[in-house]
Backbone bond lengths (Angstrom), bond angles and torsions (degrees), N, CA, C in turn:
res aa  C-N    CA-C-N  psi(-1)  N-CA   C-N-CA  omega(-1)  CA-C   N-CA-C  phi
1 X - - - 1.451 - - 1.529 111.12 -
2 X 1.132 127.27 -20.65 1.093 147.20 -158.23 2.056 96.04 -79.65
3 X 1.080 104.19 -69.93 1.540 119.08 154.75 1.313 111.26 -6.06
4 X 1.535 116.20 -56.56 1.704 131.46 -162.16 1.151 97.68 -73.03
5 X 1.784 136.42 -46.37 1.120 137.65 169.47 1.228 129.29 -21.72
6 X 1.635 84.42 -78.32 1.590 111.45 172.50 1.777 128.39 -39.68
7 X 1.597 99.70 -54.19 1.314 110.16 173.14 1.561 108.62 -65.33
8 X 1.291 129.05 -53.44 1.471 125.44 -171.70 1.788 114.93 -57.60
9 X 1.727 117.28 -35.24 1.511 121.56 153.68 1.506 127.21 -68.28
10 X 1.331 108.55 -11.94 1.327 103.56 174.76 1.785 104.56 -98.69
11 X 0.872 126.03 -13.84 1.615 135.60 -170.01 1.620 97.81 -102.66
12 X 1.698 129.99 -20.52 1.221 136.59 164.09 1.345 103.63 -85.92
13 X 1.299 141.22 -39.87 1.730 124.13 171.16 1.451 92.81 -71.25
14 X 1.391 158.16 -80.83 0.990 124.32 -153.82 1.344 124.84 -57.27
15 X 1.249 132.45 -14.37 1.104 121.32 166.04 1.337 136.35 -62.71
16 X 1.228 88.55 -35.24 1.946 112.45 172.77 1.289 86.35 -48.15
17 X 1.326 112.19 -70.24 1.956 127.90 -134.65 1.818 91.70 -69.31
18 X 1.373 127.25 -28.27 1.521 129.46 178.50 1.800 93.09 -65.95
19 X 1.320 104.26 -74.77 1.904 109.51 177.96 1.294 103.40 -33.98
20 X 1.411 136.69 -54.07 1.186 118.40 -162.97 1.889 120.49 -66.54
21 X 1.291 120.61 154.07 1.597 107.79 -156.85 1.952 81.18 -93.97
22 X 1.308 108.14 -39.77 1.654 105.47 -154.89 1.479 94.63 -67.63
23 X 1.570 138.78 -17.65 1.379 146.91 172.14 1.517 119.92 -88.88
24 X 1.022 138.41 -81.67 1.314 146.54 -157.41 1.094 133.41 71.00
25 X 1.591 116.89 -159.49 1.695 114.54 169.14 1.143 122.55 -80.53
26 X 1.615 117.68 6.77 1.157 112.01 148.41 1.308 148.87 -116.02
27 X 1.382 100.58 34.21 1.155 120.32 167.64 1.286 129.48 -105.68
28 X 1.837 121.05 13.70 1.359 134.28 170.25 1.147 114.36 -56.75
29 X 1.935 123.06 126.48 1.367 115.53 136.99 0.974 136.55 -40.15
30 X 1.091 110.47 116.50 2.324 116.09 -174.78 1.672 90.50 -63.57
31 X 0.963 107.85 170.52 1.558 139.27 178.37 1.730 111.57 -148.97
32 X 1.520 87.58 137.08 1.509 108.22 177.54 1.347 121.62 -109.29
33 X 1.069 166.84 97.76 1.313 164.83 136.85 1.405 123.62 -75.08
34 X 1.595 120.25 120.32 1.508 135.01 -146.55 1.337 107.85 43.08
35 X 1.149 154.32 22.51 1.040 131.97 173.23 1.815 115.09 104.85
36 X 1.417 93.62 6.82 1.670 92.66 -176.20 1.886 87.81 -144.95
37 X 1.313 87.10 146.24 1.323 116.94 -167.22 1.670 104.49 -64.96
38 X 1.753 122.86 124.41 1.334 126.70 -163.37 1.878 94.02 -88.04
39 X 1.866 107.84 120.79 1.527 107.80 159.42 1.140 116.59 -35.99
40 X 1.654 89.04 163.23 1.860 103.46 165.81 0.943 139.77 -70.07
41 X 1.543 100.84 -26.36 1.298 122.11 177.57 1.940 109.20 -76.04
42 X 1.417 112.56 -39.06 1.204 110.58 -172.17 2.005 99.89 -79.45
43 X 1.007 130.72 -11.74 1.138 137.46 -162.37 1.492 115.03 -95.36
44 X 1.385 90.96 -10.06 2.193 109.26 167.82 1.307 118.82 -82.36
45 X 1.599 102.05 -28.62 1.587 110.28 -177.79 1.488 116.48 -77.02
46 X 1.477 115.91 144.67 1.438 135.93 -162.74 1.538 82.67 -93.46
47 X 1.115 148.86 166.68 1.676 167.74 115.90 1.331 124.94 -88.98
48 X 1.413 117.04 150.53 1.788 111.94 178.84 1.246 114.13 -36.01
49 X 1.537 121.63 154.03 1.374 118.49 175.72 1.534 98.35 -72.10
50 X 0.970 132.16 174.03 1.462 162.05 175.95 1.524 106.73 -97.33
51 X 1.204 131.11 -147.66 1.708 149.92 146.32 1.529 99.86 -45.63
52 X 1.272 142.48 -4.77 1.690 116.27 -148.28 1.976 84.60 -100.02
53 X 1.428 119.10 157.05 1.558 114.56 164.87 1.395 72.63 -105.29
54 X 1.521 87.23 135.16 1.927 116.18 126.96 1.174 128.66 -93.06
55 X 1.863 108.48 122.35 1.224 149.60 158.76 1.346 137.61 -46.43
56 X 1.674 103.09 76.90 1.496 111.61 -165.45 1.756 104.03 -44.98
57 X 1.314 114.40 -151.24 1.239 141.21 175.30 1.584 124.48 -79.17
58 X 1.326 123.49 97.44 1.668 105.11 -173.83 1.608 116.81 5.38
59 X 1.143 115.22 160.47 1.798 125.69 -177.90 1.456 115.87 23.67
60 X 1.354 117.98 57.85 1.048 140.62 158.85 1.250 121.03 -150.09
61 X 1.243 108.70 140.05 2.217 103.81 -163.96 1.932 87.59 -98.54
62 X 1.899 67.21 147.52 1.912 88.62 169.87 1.152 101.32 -42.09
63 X 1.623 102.80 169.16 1.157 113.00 172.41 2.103 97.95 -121.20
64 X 1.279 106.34 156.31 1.604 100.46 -166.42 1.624 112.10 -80.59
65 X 1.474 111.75 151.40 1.513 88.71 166.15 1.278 150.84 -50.93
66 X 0.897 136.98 143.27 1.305 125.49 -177.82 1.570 135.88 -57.52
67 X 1.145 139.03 105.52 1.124 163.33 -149.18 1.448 117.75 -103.35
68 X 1.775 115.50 93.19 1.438 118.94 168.54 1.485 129.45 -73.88
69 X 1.263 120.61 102.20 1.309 137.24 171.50 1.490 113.25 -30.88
70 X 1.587 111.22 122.61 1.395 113.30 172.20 1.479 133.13 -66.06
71 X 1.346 124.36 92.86 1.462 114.91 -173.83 1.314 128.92 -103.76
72 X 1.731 101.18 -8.27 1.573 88.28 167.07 1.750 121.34 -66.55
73 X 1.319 109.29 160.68 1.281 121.50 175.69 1.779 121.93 -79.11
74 X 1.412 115.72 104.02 1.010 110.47 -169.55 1.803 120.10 -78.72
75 X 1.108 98.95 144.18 2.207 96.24 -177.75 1.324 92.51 -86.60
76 X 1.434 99.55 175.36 1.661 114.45 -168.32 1.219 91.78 -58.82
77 X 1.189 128.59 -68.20 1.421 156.04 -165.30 1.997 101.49 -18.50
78 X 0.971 104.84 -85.62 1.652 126.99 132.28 1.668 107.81 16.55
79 X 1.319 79.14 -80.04 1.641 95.39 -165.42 1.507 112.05 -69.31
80 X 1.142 110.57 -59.86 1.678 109.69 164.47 1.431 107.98 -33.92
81 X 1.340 137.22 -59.51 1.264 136.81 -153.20 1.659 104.50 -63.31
82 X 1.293 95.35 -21.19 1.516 91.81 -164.28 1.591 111.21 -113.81
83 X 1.357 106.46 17.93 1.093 117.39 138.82 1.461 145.46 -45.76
84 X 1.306 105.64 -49.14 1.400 173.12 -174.87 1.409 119.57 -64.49
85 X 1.454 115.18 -42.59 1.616 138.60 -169.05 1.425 112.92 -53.41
Protein backbone atom coordinates (compact mmCIF):
# COMPACT_ATOMS: atom_id res chain seq x y z
CA UNK A 1 0.00 0.00 0.00
CA UNK A 2 2.75 2.00 0.66
CA UNK A 3 3.61 1.92 -3.25
CA UNK A 4 0.07 3.80 -3.81
CA UNK A 5 1.49 6.65 -1.79
CA UNK A 6 4.43 7.00 -3.48
CA UNK A 7 2.98 6.84 -6.99
CA UNK A 8 -0.02 9.28 -6.22
CA UNK A 9 2.99 12.10 -4.80
CA UNK A 10 5.01 11.49 -7.52
CA UNK A 11 2.10 11.91 -10.24
CA UNK A 12 1.08 15.14 -7.81
CA UNK A 13 4.69 16.85 -8.28
CA UNK A 14 4.46 16.36 -11.79
CA UNK A 15 1.49 17.86 -12.04
CA UNK A 16 2.43 20.89 -10.19
CA UNK A 17 5.73 21.05 -12.33
CA UNK A 18 3.23 20.73 -15.84
CA UNK A 19 0.89 23.81 -14.03
CA UNK A 20 3.78 25.61 -13.32
CA UNK A 21 4.50 28.24 -16.42
CA UNK A 22 8.41 28.85 -15.30
CA UNK A 23 8.58 24.65 -15.49
CA UNK A 24 6.54 22.76 -17.89
CA UNK A 25 6.32 19.39 -19.51
CA UNK A 26 9.58 19.35 -19.37
CA UNK A 27 10.35 19.41 -16.30
CA UNK A 28 8.69 15.92 -15.19
CA UNK A 29 10.29 13.35 -12.96
CA UNK A 30 10.60 10.18 -15.16
CA UNK A 31 9.36 7.16 -13.38
CA UNK A 32 10.47 3.63 -13.47
CA UNK A 33 8.39 0.64 -12.85
CA UNK A 34 10.12 -2.97 -13.23
CA UNK A 35 12.79 -1.58 -14.67
CA UNK A 36 11.18 0.13 -17.70
CA UNK A 37 10.39 3.58 -17.87
CA UNK A 38 6.40 4.47 -16.77
CA UNK A 39 4.39 6.42 -20.06
CA UNK A 40 2.95 9.70 -20.08
CA UNK A 41 -0.03 8.75 -20.46
CA UNK A 42 0.09 6.21 -17.51
CA UNK A 43 1.92 8.87 -15.35
CA UNK A 44 -1.42 11.31 -15.32
CA UNK A 45 -3.31 8.69 -13.55
CA UNK A 46 -4.12 9.15 -9.75
CA UNK A 47 -4.28 5.32 -8.04
CA UNK A 48 -5.96 4.21 -4.69
CA UNK A 49 -4.60 5.96 -1.81
CA UNK A 50 -2.29 3.71 0.09
CA UNK A 51 -1.87 4.52 4.15
CA UNK A 52 -1.94 8.41 3.24
CA UNK A 53 -5.58 10.26 4.73
CA UNK A 54 -6.99 12.74 2.50
CA UNK A 55 -7.78 16.09 3.87
CA UNK A 56 -11.19 17.28 3.14
CA UNK A 57 -11.90 21.03 3.34
CA UNK A 58 -11.42 22.98 6.73
CA UNK A 59 -14.44 21.87 9.26
CA UNK A 60 -14.80 18.70 8.00
CA UNK A 61 -13.04 15.54 9.60
CA UNK A 62 -10.67 13.28 7.59
CA UNK A 63 -11.91 10.67 6.23
CA UNK A 64 -9.91 7.17 7.28
CA UNK A 65 -7.83 5.18 5.07
CA UNK A 66 -9.10 2.90 3.16
CA UNK A 67 -9.54 -0.48 4.46
CA UNK A 68 -9.53 -3.95 2.46
CA UNK A 69 -11.94 -6.40 3.80
CA UNK A 70 -10.74 -9.85 4.74
CA UNK A 71 -12.10 -12.52 2.44
CA UNK A 72 -10.02 -15.27 2.45
CA UNK A 73 -11.36 -18.22 4.34
CA UNK A 74 -9.60 -18.88 7.40
CA UNK A 75 -8.84 -22.91 8.68
CA UNK A 76 -9.19 -23.71 12.23
CA UNK A 77 -5.61 -23.78 12.38
CA UNK A 78 -5.69 -20.00 11.54
CA UNK A 79 -8.15 -19.28 13.84
CA UNK A 80 -6.73 -20.72 16.95
CA UNK A 81 -3.53 -18.85 16.27
CA UNK A 82 -5.21 -15.81 16.40
CA UNK A 83 -6.56 -16.29 19.36
CA UNK A 84 -3.32 -16.04 20.58
CA UNK A 85 -2.15 -12.56 18.95
Amino acid sequence: MGSHDEWNIWQELNKNRMLDTDLGMGSQIPGYFEGQQISPGAAECRISPGYAVEYPPAGTPPKPPTVVAQVARLTPAVVELEKHR
